[in-house]
C-alpha positions as CSV (number, residue, x, y, z in Angstrom):
1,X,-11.0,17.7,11.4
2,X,-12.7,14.4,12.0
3,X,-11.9,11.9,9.5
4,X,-12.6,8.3,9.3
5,X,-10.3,5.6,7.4
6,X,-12.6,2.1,6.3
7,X,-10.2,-0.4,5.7
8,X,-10.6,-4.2,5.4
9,X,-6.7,-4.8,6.6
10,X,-5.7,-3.2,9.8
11,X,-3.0,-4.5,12.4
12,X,-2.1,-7.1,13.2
13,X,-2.8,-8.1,10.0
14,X,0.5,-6.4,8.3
15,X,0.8,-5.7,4.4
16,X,1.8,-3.0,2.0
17,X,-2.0,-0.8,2.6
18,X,-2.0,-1.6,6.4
19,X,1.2,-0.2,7.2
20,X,0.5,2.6,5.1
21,X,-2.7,3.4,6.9
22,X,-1.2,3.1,10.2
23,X,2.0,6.0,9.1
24,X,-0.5,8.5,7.5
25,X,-2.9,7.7,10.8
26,X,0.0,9.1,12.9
27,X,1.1,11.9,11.0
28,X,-2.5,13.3,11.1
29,X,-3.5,12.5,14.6
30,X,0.1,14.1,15.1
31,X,-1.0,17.0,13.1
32,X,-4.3,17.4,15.7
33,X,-6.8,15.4,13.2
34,X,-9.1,13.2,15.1
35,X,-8.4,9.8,13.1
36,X,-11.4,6.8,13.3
37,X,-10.4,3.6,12.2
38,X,-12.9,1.4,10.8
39,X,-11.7,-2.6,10.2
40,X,-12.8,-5.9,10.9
41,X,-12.1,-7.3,14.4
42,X,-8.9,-9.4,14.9
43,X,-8.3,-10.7,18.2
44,X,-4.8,-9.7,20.9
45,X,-5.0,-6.8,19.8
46,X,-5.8,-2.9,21.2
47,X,-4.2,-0.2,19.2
48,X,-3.6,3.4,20.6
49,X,-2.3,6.4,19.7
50,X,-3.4,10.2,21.2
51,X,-6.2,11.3,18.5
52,X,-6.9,8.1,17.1
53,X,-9.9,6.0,17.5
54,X,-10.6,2.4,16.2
55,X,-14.0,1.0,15.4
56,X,-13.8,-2.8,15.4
57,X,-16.6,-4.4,12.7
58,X,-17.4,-7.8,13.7
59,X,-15.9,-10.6,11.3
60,X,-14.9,-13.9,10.2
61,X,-11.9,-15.3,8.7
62,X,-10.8,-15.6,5.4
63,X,-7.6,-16.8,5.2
64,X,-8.8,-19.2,1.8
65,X,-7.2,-15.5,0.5
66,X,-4.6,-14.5,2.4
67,X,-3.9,-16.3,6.0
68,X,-4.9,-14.1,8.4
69,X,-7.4,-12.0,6.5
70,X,-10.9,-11.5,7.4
71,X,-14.6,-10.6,6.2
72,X,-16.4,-7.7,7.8
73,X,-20.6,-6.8,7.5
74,X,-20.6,-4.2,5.2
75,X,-24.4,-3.2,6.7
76,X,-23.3,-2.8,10.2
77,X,-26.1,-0.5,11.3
78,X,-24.1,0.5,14.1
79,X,-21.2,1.7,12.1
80,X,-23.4,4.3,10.6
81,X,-24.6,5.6,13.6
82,X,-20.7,5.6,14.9
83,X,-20.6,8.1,12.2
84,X,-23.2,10.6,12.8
85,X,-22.3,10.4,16.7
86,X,-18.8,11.2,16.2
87,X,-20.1,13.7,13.5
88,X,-17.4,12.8,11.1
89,X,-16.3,15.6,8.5
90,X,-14.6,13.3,5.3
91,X,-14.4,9.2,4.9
92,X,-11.7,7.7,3.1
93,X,-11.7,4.0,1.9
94,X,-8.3,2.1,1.4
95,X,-9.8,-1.3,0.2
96,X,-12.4,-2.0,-2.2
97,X,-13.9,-5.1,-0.5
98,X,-16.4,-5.0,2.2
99,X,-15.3,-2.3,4.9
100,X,-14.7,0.1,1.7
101,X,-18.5,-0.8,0.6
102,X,-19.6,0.4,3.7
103,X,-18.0,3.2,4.1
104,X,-19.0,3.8,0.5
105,X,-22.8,3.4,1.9
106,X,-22.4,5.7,4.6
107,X,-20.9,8.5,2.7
108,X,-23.9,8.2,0.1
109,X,-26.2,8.3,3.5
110,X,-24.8,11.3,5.3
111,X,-23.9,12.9,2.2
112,X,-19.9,13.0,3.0
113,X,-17.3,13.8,1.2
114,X,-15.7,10.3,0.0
115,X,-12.3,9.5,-1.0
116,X,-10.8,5.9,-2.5
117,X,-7.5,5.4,-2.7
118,X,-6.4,2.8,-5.6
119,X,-3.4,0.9,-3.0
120,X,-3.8,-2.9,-5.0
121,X,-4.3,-3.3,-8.4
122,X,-7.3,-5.8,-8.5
123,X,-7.9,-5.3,-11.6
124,X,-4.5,-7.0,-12.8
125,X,-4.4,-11.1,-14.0
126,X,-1.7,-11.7,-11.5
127,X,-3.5,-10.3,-8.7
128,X,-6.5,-12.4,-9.8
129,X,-4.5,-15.4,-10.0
130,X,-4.4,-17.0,-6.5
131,X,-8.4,-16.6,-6.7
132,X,-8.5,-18.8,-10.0
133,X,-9.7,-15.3,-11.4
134,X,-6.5,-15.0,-13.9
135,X,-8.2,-16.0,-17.0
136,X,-9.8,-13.3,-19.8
137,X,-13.1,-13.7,-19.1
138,X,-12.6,-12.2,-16.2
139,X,-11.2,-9.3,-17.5
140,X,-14.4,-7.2,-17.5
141,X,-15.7,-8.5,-14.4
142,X,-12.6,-6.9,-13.0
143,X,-12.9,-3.4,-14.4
144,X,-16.6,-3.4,-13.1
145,X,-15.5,-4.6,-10.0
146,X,-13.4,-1.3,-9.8
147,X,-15.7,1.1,-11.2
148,X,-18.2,-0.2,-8.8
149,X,-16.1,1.0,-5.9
150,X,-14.1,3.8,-6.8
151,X,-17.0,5.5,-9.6
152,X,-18.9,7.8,-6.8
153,X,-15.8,9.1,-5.1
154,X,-15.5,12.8,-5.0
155,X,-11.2,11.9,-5.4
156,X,-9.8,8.9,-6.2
157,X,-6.1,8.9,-5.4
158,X,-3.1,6.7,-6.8
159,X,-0.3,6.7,-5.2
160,X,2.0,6.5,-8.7
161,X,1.5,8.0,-12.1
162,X,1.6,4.5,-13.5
163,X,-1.3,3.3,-12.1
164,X,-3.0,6.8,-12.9
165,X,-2.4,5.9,-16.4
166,X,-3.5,2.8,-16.1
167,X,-7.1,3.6,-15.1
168,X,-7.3,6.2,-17.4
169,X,-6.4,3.4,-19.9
170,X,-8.8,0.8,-18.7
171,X,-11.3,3.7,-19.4
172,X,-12.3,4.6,-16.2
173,X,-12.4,8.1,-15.8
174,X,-12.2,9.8,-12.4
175,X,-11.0,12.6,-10.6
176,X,-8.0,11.4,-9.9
177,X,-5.1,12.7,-8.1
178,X,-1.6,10.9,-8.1
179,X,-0.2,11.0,-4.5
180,X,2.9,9.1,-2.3
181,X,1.6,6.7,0.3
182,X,4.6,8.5,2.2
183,X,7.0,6.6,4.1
184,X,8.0,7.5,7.8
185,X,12.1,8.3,7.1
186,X,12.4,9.2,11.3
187,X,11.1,5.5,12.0
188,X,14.5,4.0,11.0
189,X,16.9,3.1,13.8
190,X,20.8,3.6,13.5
191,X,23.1,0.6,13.4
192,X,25.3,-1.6,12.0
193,X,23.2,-4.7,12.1
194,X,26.5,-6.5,12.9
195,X,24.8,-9.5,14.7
196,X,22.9,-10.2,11.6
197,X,25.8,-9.6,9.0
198,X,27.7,-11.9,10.9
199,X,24.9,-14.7,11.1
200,X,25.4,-14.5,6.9
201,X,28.6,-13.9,6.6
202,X,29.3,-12.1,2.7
203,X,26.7,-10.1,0.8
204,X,23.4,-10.3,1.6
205,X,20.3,-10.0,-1.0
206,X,16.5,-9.3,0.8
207,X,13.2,-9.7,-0.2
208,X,10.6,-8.4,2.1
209,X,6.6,-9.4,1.0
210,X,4.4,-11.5,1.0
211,X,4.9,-14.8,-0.6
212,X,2.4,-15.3,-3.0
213,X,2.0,-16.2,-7.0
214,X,1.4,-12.5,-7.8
215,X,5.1,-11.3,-6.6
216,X,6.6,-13.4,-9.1
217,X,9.3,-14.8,-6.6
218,X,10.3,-17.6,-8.7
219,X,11.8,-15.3,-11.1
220,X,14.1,-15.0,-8.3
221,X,14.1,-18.2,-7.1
222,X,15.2,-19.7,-10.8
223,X,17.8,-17.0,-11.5
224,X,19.6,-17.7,-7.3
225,X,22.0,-20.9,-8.5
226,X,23.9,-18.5,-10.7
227,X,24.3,-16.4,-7.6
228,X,24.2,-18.6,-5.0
229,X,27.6,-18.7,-4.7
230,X,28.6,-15.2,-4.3
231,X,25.5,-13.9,-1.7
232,X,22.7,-15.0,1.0
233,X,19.3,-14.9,-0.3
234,X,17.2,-13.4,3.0
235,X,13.2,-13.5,1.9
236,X,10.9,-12.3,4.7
237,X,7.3,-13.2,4.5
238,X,4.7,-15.4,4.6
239,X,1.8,-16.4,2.3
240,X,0.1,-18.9,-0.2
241,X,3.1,-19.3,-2.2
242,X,5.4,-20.2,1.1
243,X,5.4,-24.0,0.5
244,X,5.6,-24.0,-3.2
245,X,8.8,-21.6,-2.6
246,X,10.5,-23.8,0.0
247,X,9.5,-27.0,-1.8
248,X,10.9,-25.8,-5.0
249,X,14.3,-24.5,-3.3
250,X,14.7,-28.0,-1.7
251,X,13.8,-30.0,-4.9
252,X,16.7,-27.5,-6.9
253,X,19.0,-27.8,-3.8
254,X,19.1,-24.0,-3.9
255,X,22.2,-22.9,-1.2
256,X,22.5,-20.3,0.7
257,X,18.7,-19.1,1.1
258,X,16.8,-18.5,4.3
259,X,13.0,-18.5,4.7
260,X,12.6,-16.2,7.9
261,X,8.8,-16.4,7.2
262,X,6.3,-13.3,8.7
263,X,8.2,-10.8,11.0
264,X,6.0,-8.4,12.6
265,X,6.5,-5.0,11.2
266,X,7.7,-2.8,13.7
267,X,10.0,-6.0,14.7
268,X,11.5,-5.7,11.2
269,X,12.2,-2.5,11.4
270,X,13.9,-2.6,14.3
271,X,15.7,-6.0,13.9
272,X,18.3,-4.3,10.9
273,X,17.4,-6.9,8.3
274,X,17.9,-3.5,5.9
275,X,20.8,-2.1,7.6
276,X,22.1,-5.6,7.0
277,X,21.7,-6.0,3.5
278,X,23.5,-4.6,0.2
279,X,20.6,-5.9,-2.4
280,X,17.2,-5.5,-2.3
281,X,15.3,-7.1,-5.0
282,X,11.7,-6.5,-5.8
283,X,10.3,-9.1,-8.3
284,X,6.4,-8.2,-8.1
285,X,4.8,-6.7,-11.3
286,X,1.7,-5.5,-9.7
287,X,3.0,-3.3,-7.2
288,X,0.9,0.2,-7.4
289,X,3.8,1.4,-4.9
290,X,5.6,-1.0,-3.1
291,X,6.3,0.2,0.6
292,X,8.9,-2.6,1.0
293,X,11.0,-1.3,-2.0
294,X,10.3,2.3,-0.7
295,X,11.2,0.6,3.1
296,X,14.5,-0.3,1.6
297,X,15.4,2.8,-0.6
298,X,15.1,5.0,3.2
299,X,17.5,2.4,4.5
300,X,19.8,3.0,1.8
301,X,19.7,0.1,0.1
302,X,19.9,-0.4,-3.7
303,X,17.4,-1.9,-5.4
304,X,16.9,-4.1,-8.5
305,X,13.1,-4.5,-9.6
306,X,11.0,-5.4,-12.7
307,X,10.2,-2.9,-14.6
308,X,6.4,-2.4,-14.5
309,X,3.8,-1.2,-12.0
310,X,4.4,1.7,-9.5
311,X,8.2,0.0,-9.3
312,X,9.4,2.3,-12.3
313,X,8.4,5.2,-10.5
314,X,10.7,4.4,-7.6
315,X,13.3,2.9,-9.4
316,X,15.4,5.2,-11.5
317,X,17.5,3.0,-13.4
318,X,21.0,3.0,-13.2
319,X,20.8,5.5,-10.3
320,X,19.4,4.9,-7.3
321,X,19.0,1.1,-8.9
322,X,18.4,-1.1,-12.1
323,X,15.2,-2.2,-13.8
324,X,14.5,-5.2,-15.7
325,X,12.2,-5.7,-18.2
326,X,9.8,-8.1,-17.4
327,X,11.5,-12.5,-18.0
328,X,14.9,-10.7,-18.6
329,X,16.7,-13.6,-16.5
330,X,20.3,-12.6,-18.4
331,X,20.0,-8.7,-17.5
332,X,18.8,-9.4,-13.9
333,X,21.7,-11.4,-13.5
334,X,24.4,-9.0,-15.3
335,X,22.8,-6.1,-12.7
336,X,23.0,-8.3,-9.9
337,X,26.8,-9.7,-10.3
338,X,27.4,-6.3,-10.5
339,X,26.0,-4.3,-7.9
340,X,27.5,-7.6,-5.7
341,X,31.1,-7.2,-6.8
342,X,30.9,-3.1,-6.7
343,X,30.9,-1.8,-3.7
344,X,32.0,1.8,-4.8
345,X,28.6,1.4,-7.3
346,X,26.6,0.9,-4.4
347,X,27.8,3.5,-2.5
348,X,26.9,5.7,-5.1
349,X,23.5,4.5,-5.8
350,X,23.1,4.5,-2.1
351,X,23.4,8.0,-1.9
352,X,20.7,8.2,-4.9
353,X,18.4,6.2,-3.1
354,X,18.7,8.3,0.0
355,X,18.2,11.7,-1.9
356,X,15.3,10.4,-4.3
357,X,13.5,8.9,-1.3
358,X,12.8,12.0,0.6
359,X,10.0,13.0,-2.1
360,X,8.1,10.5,-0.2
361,X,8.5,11.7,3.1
362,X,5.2,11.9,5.2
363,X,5.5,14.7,6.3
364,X,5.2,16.2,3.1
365,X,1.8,13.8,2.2
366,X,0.4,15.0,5.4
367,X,0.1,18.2,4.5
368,X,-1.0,17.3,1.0
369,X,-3.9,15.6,2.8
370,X,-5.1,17.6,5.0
371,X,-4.9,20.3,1.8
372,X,-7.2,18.1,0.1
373,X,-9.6,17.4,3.1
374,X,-10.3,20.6,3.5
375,X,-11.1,21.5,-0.1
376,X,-13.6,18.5,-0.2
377,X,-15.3,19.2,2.9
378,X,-16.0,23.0,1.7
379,X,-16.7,21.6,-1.7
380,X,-19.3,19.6,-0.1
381,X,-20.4,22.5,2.1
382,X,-20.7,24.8,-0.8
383,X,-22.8,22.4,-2.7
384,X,-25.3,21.8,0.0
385,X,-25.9,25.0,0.6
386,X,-27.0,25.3,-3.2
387,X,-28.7,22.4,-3.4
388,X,-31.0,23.6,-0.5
389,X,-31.3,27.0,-1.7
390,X,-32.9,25.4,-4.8
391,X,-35.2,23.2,-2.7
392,X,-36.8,26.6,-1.2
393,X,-39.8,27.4,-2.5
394,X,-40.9,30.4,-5.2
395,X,-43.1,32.7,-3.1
396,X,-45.2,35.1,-4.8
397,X,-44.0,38.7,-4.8
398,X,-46.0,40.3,-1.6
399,X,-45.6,44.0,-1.6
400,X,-45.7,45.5,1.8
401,X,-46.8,48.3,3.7
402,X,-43.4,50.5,2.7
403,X,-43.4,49.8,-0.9
């Protein structure tokens, strides 16, 4: 099958959606799907993997967003003829910004089936935030901006049951189908991480995102002197929020934190920043999945998060981890002081987060997908072919020579 992925955040650009594009690209070209990428163009860099094919839309920066991101035409003529030539069976957005749009406009053209998965919830104040969007005037504006991207798709997909719930509650009524982003659990490394353990010597407490207003970091930030004392704080990231972060940890005279800023992804995963750690803490409450909390859980690691978005579907609490509600400094800090001073705790909840983790595997989603490929393309096929039976026309009755 010949499918094509429009996305508006490819590598090297690296987030939450990117990554996730780039694992379930793999597993299907692995599974002997011809993958086309569609993204804007970022410069050093040419990626390749056997059945995999990426279509570079020219661009320009926008990094007034996020630094690094970038615009894309959404009526690249040339695009659309990409299409037809490489006679693509089923497209599949994973942003609703510009590369989705046009993907969107293709589908419509070529009469494809079209698929939109819901990664970022754009619809959410805090996501809105570092646009100056945050306020509730903007509220509406928001749910129309969904609905105008995701209200012709033949499936839109979520990847938790939260945020399945929480279109259904914003009144937006698709057919909807909640599934994993997956997680790669074979692209792990062993180790002990000792060099790392030994650079911050103690427990160690990670954060892996990106640093802006919308991951709520300085619920972290405020709550680290009580913990200071007792663990490193390792944040890895980069973002709008960086200097506000770093400025506020100097002006509090926070100790023991380190700002390791943007580590490419395949780097971190290799370097054993995970391996390293016996915390992870995931403070965002607009997550719709969270790939660096699910990142973690396959390393093992025990998690403390807020409870709300997609986190409370990773997070069981006090199994594989504990959830706070939402400004809970005194809980987050009971949980924390814990899990810190217990090791035989986290042993246990590591095993939790070991065992509950494999539900994501990609492997698994893979297959899901190509399931659901399949059934759309001859869904489409099916509907074509009675569509143009209904365009033929009514001939008169002709008796002939036999009758």
């Amino acid at each position: 099958m010949k499918i094509a992925f429009f996305t508006d955040v490819f590598l090297p650009f690296t987030s939450g959606v990117s990554v996730s594009v780039v694992d379930l690209t793999k597993s299907l070209a692995d599974r002997g799907h011809e993958i086309h990428i569609i993204t804007p163009v970022y410069k050093k860099l040419v990626f390749e993997y056997p059945n995999v094919y990426v279509k570079r839309v020219p661009s320009i920066s926008a990094g007034w967003i996020y630094p690094g991101f970038r615009f894309a035409n959404p009526f690249n003529l040339f695009v659309h003829r990409y299409i037809q030539k490489n006679g693509i069976d089923v497209i599949h957005f994973h942003t609703p910004l510009l590369v989705g749009r046009l993907g969107i406009s293709i589908s419509r053209r070529y009469n494809l089936p079209l698929v939109g998965t819901y990664h970022t919830s754009v619809d959410a104040k805090e996501c809105r935030k570092h646009v100056k969007l945050d306020s509730d005037l903007f509220d509406g504006v928001a749910k129309r901006f969904v609905d105008f991207f995701y209200k012709g798709c033949d499936l839109v997909s979520v990847p938790t049951k939260t945020y399945a719930e929480r279109l259904e509650a914003l009144g937006l009524n698709y057919p909807t189908r909640v599934i994993s982003n997956g997680i790669d659990l074979g692209k792990f490394p062993e180790g002990d991480a000792k060099e790392i353990r030994a650079r911050y010597p103690g427990k160690i407490v990670l954060s892996v995102g990106r640093l802006a207003q919308e991951k709520n970091l300085m619920f972290l930030l405020k709550a680290w002197p009580h913990l200071q004392d007792d663990a490193h704080l390792i944040l890895i990231g980069g973002g709008t929020h960086e200097g506000g972060l770093k400025e506020y940890a100097k002006r509090e005279g926070l100790k023991n934190i380190h700002f390791l800023g943007m580590i490419p992804h395949e780097e971190l995963i290799q370097t054993g920043y995970h391996r390293a750690a016996d915390v992870f803490v995931m403070t965002s409450m607009v997550e719709v999945q969270g790939l660096a909390l699910m990142e973690a859980q396959a390393n093992g690691l025990v998690s403390v998060g807020i409870n709300a978005g997609g986190t409370k579907n990773l997070i069981i609490d006090g199994e594989n981890g504990f959830l706070v509600e939402p400004g809970d400094q005194d809980r987050f800090l009971e949980v924390m002081r814990q899990l810190l001073k217990d090791d035989g705790l986290r042993a246990r909840m590591r095993e939790a987060a070991l065992e509950e983790i494999q539900k994501h595997d990609l492997t698994y989603v893979a297959e899901e997908w190509e399931e659901i490929y399949e059934e759309l393309v001859d869904r489409k096929k099916r509907a074509t072919n009675i569509e143009l039976s209904d365009r033929r026309p009514n001939l008169p009755y002709r008796p002939t020579d036999a009758t």
